[in-house]
C-alpha positions as CSV (number, residue, x, y, z in Angstrom):
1,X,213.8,163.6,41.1
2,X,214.4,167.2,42.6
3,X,217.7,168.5,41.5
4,X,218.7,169.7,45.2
5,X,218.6,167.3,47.8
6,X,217.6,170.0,50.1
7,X,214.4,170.1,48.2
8,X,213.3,166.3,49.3
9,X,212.2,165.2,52.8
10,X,214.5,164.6,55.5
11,X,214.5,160.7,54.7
12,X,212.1,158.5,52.3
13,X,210.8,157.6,55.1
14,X,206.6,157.5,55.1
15,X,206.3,155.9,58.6
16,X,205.6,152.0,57.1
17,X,208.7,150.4,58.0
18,X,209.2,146.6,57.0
19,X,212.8,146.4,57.6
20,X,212.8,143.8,61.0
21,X,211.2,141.1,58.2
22,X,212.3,142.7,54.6
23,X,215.5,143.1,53.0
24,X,213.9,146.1,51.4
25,X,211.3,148.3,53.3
26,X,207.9,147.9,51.6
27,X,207.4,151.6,52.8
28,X,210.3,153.7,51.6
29,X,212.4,150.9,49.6
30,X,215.3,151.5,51.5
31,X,217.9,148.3,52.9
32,X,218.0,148.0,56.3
33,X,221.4,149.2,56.1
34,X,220.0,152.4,55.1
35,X,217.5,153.1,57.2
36,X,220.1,152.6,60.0
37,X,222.4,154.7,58.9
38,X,220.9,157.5,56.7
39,X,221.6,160.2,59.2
40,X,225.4,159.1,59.0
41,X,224.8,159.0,54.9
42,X,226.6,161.7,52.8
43,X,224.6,163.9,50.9
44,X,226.3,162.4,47.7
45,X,224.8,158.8,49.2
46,X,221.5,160.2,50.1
47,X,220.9,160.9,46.5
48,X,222.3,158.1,45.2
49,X,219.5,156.1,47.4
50,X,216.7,158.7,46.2
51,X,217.3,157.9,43.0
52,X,217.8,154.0,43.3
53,X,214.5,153.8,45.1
54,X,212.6,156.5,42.9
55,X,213.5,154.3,39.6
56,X,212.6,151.0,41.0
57,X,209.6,152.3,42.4
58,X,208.2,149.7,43.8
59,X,207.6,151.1,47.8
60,X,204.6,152.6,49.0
61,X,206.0,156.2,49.2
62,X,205.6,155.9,45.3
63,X,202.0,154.2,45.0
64,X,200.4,157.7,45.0
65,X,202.6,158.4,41.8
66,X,201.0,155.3,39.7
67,X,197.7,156.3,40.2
């Protein structure tokens, strides 16, 4: 993960949003919860979500990465 925050996108967003039928978006692995209320996030809870979603993985954002 970037050290600075500042250095990652705006949001994990990638424009794939699942969150109306996932507990998890498929496209940036963020809760719904999160994707509500990332612009109200601290920066200390912005990274704490970068980090959760960059170890698991699992969303589309990172399917590029596995390749």
């Amino acid at each position: 993960m970037a050290s600075n925050l500042h250095d990652l996108p705006d949001s994990p967003c990638i424009g794939v949003c699942s969150t109306l039928f996932d507990d998890i978006c498929k496209g940036c692995g963020r809760t719904a919860a999160e994707v509500s209320n990332w612009v109200f996030l601290s920066d200390e809870e912005k990274r704490a979500v970068w980090v959760r979603i960059e170890q698991e993985g699992t969303a589309m954002r990172f399917a590029n990465d596995k390749l």
